[in-house]
Biotite code that builds the C-alpha atoms (Angstrom):
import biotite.structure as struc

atoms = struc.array([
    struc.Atom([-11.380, 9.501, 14.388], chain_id="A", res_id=1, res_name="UNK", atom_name="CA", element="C"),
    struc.Atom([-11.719, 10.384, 10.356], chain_id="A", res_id=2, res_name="UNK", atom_name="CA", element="C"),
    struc.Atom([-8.322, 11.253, 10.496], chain_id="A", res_id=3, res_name="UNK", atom_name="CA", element="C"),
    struc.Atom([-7.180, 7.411, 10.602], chain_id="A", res_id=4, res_name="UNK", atom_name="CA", element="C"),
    struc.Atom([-5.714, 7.858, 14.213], chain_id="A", res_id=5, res_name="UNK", atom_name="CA", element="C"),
    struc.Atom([-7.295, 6.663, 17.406], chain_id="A", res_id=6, res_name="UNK", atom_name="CA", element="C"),
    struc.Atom([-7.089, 8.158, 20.563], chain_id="A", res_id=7, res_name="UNK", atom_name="CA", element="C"),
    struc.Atom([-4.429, 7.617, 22.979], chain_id="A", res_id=8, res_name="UNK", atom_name="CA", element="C"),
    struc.Atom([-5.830, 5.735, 25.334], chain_id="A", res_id=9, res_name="UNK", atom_name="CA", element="C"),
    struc.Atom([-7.098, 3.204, 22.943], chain_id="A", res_id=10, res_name="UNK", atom_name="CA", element="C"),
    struc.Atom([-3.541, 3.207, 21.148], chain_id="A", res_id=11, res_name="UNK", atom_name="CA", element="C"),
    struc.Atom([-2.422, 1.465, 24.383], chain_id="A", res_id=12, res_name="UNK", atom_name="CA", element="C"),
    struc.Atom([-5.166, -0.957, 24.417], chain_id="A", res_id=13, res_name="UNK", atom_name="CA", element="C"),
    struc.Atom([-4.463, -2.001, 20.690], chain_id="A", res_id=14, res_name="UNK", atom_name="CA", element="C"),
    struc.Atom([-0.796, -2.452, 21.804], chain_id="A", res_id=15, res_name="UNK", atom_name="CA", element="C"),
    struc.Atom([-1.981, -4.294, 24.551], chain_id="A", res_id=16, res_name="UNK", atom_name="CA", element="C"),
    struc.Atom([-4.705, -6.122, 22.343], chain_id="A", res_id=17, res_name="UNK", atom_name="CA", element="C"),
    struc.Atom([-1.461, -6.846, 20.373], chain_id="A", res_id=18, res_name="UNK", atom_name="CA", element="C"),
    struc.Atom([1.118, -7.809, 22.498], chain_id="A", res_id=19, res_name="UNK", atom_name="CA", element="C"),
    struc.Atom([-1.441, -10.244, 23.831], chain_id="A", res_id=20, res_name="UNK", atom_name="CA", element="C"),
    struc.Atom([-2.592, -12.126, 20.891], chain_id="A", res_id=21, res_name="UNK", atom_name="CA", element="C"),
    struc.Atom([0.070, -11.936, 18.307], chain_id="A", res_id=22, res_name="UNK", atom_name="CA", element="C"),
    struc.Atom([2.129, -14.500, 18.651], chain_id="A", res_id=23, res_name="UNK", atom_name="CA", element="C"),
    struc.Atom([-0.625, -17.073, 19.158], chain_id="A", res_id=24, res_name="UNK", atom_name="CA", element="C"),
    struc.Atom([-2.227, -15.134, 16.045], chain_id="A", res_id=25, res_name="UNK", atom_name="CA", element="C"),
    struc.Atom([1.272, -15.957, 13.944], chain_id="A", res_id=26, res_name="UNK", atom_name="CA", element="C"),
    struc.Atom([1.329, -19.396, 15.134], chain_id="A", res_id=27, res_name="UNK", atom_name="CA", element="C"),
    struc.Atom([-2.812, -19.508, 14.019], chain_id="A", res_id=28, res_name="UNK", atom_name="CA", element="C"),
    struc.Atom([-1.851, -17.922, 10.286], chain_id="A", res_id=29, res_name="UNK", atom_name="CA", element="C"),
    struc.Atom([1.154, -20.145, 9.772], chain_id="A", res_id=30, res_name="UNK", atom_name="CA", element="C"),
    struc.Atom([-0.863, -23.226, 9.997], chain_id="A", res_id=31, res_name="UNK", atom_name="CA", element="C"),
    struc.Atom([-3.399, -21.762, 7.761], chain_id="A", res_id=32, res_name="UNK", atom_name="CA", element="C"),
    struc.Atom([-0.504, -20.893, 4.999], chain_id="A", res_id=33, res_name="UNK", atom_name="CA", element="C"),
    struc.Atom([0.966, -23.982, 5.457], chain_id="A", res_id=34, res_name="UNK", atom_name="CA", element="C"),
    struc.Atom([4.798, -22.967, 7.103], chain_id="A", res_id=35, res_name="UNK", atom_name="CA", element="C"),
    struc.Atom([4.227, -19.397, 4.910], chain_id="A", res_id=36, res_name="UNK", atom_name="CA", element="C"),
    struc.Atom([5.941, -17.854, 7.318], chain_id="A", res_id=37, res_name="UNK", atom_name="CA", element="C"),
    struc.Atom([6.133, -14.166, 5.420], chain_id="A", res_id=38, res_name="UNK", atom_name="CA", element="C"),
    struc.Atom([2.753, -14.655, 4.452], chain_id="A", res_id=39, res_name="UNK", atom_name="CA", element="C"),
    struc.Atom([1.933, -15.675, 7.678], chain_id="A", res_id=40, res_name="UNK", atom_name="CA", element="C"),
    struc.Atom([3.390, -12.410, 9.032], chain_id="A", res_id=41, res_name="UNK", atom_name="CA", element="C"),
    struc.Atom([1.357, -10.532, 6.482], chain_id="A", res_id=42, res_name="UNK", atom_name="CA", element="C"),
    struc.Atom([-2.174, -11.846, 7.702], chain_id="A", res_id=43, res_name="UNK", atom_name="CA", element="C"),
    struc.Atom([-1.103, -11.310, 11.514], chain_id="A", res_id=44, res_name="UNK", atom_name="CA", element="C"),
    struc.Atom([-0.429, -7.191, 10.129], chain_id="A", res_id=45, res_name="UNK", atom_name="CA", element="C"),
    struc.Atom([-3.452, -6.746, 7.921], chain_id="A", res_id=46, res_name="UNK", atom_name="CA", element="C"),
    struc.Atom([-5.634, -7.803, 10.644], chain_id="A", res_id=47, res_name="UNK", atom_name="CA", element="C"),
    struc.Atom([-4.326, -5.500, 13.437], chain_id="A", res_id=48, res_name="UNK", atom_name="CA", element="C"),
    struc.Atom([-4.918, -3.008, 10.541], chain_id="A", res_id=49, res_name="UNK", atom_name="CA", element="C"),
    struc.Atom([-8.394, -4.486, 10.420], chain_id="A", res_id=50, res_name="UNK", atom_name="CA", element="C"),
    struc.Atom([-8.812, -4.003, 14.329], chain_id="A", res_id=51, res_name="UNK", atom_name="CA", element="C"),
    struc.Atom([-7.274, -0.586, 13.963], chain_id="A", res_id=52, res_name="UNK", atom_name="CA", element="C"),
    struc.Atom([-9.823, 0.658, 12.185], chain_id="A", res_id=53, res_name="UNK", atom_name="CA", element="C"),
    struc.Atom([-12.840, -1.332, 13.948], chain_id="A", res_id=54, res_name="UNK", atom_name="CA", element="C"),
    struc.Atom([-11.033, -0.516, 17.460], chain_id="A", res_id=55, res_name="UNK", atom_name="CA", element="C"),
    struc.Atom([-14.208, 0.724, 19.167], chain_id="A", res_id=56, res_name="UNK", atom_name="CA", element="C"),
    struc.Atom([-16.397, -2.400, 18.380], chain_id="A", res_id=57, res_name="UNK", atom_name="CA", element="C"),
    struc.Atom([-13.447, -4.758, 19.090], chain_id="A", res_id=58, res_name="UNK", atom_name="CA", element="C"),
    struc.Atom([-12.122, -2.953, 22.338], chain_id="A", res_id=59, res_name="UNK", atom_name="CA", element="C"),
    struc.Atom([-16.188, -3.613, 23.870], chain_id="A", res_id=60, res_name="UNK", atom_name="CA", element="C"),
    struc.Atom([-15.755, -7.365, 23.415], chain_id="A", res_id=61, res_name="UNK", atom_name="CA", element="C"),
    struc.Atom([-15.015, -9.813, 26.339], chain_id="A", res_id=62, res_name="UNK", atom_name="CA", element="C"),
    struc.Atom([-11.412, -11.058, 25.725], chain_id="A", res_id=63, res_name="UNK", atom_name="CA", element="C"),
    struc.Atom([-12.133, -14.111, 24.190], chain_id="A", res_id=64, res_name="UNK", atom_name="CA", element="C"),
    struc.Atom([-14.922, -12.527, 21.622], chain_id="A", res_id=65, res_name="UNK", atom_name="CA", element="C"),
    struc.Atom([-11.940, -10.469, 20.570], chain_id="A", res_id=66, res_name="UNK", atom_name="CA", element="C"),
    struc.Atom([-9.677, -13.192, 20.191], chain_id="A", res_id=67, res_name="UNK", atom_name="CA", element="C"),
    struc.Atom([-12.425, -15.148, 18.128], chain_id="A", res_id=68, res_name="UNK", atom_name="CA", element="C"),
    struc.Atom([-12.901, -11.567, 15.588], chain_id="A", res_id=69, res_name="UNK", atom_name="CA", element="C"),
    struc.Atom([-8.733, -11.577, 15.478], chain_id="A", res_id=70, res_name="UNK", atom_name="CA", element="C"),
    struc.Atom([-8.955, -15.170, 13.875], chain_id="A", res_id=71, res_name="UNK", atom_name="CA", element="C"),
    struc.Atom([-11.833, -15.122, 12.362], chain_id="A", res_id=72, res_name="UNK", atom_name="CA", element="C"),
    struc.Atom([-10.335, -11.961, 10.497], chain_id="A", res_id=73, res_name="UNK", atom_name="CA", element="C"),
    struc.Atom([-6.735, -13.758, 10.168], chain_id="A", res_id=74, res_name="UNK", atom_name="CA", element="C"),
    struc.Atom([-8.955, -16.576, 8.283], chain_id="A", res_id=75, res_name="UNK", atom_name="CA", element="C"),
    struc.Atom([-10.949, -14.122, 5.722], chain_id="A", res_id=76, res_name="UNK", atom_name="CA", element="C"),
    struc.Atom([-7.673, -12.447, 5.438], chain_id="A", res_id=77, res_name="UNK", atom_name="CA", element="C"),
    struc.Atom([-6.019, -15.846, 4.805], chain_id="A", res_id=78, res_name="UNK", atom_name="CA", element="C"),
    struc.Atom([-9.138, -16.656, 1.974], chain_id="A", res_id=79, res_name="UNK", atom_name="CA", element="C"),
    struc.Atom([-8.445, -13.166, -0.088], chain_id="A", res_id=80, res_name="UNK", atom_name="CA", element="C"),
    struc.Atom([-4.757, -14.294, -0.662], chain_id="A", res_id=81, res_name="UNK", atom_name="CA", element="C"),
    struc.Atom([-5.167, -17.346, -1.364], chain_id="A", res_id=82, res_name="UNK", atom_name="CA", element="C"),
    struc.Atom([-7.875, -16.382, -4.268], chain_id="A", res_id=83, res_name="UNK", atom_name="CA", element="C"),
    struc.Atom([-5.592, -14.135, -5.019], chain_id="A", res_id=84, res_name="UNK", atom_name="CA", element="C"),
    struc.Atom([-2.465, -16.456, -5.623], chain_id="A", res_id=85, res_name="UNK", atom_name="CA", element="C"),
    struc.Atom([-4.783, -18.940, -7.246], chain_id="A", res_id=86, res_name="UNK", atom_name="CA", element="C"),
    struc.Atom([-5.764, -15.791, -9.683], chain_id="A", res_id=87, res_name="UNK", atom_name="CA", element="C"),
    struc.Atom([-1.970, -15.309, -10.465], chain_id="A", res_id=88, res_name="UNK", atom_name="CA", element="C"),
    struc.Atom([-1.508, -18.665, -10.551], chain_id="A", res_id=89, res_name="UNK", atom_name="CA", element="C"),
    struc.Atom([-3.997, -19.045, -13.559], chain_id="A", res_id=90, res_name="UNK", atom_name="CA", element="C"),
    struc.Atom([-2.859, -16.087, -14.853], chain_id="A", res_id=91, res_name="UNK", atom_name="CA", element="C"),
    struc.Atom([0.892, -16.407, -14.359], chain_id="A", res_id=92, res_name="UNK", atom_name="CA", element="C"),
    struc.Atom([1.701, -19.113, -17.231], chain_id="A", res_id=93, res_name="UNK", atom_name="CA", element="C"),
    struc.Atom([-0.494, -16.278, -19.944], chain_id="A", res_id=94, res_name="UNK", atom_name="CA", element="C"),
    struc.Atom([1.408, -13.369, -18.459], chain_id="A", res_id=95, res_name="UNK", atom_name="CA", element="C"),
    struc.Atom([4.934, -15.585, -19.408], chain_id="A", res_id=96, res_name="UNK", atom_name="CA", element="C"),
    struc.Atom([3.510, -16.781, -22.785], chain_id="A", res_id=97, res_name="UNK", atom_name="CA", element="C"),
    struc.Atom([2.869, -12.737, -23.899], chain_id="A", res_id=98, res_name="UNK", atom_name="CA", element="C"),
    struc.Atom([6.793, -11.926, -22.823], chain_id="A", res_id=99, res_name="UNK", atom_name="CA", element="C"),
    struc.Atom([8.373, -14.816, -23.085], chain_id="A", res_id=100, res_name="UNK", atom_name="CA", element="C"),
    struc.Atom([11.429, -14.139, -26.077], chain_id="A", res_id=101, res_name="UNK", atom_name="CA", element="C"),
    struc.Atom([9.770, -15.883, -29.296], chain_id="A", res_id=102, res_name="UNK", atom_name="CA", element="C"),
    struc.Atom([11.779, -19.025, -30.395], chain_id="A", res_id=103, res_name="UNK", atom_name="CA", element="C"),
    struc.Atom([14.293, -18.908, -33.776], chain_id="A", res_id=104, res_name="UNK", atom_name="CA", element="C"),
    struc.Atom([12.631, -20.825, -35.668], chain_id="A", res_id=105, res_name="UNK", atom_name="CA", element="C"),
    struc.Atom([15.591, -20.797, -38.294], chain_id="A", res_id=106, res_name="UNK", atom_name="CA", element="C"),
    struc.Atom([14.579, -23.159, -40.318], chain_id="A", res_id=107, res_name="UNK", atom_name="CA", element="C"),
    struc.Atom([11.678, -20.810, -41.441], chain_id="A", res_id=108, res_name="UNK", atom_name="CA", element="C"),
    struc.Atom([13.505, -17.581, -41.957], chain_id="A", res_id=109, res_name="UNK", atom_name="CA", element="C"),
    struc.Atom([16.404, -19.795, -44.062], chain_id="A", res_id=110, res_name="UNK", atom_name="CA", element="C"),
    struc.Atom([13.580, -20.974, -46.398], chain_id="A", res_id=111, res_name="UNK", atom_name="CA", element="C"),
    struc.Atom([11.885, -17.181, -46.078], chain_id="A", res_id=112, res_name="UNK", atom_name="CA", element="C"),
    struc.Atom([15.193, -15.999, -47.290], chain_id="A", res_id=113, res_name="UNK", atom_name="CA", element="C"),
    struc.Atom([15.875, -18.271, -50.393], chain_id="A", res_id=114, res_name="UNK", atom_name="CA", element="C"),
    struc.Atom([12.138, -17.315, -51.043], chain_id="A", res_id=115, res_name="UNK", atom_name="CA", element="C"),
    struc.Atom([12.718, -13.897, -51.228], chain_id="A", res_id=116, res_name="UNK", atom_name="CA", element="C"),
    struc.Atom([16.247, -14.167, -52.696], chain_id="A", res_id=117, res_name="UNK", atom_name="CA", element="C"),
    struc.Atom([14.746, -16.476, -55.632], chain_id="A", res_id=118, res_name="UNK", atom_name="CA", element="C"),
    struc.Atom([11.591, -13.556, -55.980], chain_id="A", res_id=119, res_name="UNK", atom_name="CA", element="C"),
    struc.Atom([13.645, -10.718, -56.355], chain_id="A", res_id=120, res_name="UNK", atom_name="CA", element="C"),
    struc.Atom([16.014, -12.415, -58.886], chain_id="A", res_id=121, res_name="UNK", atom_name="CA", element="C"),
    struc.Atom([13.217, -13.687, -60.608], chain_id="A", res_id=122, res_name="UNK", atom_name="CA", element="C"),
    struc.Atom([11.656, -10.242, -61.125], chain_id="A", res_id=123, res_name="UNK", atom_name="CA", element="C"),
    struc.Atom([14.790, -8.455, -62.249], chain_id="A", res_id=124, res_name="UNK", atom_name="CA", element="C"),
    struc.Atom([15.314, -11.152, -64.846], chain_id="A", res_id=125, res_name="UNK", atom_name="CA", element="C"),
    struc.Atom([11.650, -10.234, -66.473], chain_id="A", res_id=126, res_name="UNK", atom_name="CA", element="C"),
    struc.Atom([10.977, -8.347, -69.527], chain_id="A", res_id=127, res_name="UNK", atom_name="CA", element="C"),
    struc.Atom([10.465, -4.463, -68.113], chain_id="A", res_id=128, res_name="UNK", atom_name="CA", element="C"),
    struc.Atom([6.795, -3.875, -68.617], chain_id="A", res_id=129, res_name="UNK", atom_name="CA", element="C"),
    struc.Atom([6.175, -7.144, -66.608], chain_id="A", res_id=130, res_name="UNK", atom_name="CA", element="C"),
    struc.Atom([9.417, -6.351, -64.329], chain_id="A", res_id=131, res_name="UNK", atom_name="CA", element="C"),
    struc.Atom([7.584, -2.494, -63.480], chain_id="A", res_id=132, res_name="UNK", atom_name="CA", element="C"),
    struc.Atom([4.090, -4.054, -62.926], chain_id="A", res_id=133, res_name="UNK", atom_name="CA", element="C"),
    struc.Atom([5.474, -6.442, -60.658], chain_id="A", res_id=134, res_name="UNK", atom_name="CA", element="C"),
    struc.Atom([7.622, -4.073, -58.813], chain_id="A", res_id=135, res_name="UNK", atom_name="CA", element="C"),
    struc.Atom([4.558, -1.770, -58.813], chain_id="A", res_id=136, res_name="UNK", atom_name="CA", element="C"),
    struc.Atom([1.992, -4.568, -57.484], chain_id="A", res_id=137, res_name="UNK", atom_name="CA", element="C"),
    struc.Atom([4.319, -5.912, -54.868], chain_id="A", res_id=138, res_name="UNK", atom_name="CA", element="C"),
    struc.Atom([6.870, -3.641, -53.913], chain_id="A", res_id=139, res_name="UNK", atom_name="CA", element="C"),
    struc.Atom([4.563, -0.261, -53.722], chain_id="A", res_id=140, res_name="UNK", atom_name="CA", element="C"),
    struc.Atom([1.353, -2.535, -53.058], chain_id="A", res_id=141, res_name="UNK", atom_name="CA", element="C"),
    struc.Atom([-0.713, -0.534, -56.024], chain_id="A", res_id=142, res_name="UNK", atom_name="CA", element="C"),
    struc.Atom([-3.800, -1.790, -57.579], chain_id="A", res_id=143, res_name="UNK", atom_name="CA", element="C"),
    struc.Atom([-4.367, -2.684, -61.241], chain_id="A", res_id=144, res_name="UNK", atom_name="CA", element="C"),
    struc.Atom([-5.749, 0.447, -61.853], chain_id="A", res_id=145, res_name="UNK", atom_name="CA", element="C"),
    struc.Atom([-3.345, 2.788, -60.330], chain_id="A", res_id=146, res_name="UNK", atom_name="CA", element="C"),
    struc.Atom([-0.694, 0.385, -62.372], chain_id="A", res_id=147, res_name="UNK", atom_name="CA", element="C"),
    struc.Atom([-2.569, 0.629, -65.543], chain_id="A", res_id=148, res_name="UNK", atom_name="CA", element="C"),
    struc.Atom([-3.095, 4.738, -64.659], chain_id="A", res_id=149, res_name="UNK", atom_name="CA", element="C"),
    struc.Atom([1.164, 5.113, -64.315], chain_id="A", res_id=150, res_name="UNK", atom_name="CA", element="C"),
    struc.Atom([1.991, 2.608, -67.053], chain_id="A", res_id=151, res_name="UNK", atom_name="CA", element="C"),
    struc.Atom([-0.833, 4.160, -69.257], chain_id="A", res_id=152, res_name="UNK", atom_name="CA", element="C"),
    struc.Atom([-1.583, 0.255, -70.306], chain_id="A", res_id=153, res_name="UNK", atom_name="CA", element="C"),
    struc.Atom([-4.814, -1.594, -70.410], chain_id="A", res_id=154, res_name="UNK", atom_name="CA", element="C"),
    struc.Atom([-6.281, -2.848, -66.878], chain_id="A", res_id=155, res_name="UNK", atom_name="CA", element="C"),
    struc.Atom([-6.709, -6.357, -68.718], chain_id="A", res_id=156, res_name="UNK", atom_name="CA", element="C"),
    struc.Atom([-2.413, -6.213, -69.759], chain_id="A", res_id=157, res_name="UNK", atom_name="CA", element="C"),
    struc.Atom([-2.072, -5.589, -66.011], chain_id="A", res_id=158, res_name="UNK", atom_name="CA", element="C"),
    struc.Atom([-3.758, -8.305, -64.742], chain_id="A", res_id=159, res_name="UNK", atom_name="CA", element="C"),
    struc.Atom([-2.415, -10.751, -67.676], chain_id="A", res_id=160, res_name="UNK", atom_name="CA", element="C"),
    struc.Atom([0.985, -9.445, -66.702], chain_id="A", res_id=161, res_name="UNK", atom_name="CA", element="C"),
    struc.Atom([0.633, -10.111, -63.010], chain_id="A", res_id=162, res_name="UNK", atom_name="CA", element="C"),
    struc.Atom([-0.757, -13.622, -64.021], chain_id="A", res_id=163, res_name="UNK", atom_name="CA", element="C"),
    struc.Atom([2.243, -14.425, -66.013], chain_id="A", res_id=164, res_name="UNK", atom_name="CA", element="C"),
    struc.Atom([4.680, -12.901, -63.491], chain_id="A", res_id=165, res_name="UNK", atom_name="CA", element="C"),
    struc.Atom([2.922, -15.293, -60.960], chain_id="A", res_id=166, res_name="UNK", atom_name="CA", element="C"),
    struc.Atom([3.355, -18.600, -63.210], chain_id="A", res_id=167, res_name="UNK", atom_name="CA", element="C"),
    struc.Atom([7.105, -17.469, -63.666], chain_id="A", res_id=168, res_name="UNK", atom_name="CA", element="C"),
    struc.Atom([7.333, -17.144, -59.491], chain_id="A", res_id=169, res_name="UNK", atom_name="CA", element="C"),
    struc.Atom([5.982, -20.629, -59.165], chain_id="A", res_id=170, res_name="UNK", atom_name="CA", element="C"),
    struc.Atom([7.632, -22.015, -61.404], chain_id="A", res_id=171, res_name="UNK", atom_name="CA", element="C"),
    struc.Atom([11.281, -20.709, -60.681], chain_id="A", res_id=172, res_name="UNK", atom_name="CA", element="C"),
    struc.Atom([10.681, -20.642, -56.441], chain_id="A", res_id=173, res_name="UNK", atom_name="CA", element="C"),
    struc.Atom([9.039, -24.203, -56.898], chain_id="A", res_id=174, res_name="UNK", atom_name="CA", element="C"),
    struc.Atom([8.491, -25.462, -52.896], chain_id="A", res_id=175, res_name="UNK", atom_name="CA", element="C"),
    struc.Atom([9.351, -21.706, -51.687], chain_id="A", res_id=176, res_name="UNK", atom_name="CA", element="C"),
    struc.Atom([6.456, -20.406, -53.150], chain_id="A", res_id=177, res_name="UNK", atom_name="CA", element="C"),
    struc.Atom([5.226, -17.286, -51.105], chain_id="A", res_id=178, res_name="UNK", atom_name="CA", element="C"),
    struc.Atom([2.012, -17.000, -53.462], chain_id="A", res_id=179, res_name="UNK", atom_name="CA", element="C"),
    struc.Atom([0.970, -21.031, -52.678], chain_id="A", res_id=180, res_name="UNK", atom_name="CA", element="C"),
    struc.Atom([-2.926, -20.617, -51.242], chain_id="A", res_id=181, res_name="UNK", atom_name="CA", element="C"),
    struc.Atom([-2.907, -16.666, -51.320], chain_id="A", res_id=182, res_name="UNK", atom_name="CA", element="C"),
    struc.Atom([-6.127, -16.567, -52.742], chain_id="A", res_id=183, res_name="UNK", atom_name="CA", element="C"),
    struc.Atom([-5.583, -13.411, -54.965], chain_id="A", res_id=184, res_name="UNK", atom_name="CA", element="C"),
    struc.Atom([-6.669, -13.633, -57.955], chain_id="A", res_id=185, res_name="UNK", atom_name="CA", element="C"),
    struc.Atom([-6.838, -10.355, -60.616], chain_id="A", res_id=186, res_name="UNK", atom_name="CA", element="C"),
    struc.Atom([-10.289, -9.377, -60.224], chain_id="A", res_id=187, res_name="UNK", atom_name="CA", element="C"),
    struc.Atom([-12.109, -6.593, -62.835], chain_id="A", res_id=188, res_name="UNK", atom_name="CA", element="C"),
    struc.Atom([-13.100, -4.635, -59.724], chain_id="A", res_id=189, res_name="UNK", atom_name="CA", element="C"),
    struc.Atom([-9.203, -4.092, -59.063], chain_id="A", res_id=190, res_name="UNK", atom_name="CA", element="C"),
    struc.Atom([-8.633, -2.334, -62.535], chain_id="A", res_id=191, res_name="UNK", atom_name="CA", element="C"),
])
């Protein structure tokens, strides 16, 4: 019996248990589902599986005991998918969100791009000390100190450089300002 397979005789039986009850056991699950006829089918299979493997409890009861354990079985069967469809169901519209394609918001990347555009042109048009510490700062992402190390400048130039390259940003990207609210400020700590 550990090996999954029941003896012959009781083989026969099952089919018998089977050919018996399945079609009133269908007729049972599609109510249940609603017209699900697929899932329907489903429920009627799982729980012959079911009295597969509790054969020799099943086969010992009178016929319509084992009629009652077929649709009793059909009806937990029914419960665990439909908890299971209402799971995916909650969990369907998430699962869509994560992989859904992300929408162009092209209005964003146009202004993103004169941004950027107006930046760089911007930096190349400063004097070269500011033009390398800006370059340096945002480009490389060094701090004041490893800028003031290369340059072999004063941490406090860096910083007043920086400042000054920021006031020339704002004031030549005006409403594309990538720096509005950033909240960096040149700090001593950073030299």
């Amino acid at each position: 019996m550990s090996s999954g397979k029941i003896p012959k005789d009781q083989a026969e039986e099952l089919a018998d248990c089977f050919a018996a009850h399945a079609k009133g056991l269908f007729g049972y699950a599609c109510t249940l589902t609603r017209g699900d006829r697929t899932l329907a089918d489903d429920l009627v299979q799982s729980t012959f599986m079911a009295a597969t493997v509790h054969w020799p409890t099943v086969r010992a009861l009178r016929d319509f005991q084992r009629l009652r354990w077929l649709q009793t079985t059909i009806g937990n069967q029914a419960i665990s998918a439909f908890r299971r469809n209402e799971a995916l169901r909650d969990r369907l519209p998430k699962l869509e969100a994560l992989y859904r394609p992300q929408v162009a918001n092209t209005h964003a990347e146009a202004l993103s791009a004169v941004a950027l555009e107006r930046c760089w042109q911007t930096i190349l048009d400063l004097p070269p000390q500011q033009h390398a510490v800006a370059v340096m700062r945002w480009l490389f992402g060094m701090k004041n100190s490893e800028i003031q190390g290369h340059l072999g400048i004063a941490g406090g130039t860096v910083g007043a450089h920086i400042s000054t390259v920021r006031s020339k940003l704002r004031a030549n990207l005006g409403p594309y300002d990538p720096f509005a609210d950033d909240g960096e400020e040149c700090r001593h700590d950073d030299w």
